[in-house]
RODO-2510 file (C-alpha; in nm, 4 decimals, decimal comma):
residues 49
     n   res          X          Y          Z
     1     x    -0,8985     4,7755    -6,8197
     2     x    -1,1012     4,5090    -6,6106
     3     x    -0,8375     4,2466    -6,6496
     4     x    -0,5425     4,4853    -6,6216
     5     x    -0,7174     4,5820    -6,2896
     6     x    -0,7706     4,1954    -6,2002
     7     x    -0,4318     4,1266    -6,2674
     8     x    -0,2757     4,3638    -6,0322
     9     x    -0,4961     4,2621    -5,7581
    10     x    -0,4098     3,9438    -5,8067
    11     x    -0,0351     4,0582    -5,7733
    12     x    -0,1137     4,2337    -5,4590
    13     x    -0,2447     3,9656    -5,2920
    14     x     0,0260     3,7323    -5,3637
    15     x     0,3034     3,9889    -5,2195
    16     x     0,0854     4,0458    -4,9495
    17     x     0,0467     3,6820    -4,8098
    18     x     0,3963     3,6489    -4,8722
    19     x     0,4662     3,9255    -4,6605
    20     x     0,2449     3,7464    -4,4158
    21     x     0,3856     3,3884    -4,4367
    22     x     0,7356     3,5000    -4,4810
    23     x     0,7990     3,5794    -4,1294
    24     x     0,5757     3,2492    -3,9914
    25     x     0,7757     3,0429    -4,1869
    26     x     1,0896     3,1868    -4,0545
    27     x     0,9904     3,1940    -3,6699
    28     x     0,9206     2,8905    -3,7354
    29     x     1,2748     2,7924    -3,8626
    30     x     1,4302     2,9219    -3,5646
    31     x     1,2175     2,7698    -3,3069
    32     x     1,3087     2,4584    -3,4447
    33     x     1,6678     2,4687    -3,4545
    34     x     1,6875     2,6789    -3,1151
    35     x     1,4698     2,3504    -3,0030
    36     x     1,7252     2,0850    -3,1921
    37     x     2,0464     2,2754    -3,0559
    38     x     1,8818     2,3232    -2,7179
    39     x     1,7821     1,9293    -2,7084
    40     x     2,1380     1,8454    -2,8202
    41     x     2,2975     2,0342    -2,5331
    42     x     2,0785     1,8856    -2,2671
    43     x     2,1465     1,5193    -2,4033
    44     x     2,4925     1,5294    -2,5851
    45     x     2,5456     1,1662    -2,4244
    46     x     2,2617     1,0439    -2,4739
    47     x     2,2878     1,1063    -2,8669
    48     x     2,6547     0,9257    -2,8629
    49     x     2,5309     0,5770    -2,6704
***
């Protein structure tokens, strides 16, 4: 029962910080691409010389 128990904690946790990175990682994401596509429209002839 101990180990059954232990096991499904373990479980928990993982789907819980997953829950909690998921949406880090993913803010993350799109600050960086609104920051690439937003850099490439401010310089777009820059990038071609």
């Amino acid at each position: 029962m101990m180990i059954g128990l232990g096991v499904t904690e373990l479980i928990i946790i993982l789907l819980v910080l997953l829950l909690l990175l998921a949406p880090i990682v993913i803010i993350m994401a799109l600050i960086y691409i609104i920051y690439k596509i937003a850099t490439k429209d401010k310089t777009p002839h820059q990038d071609e010389k």
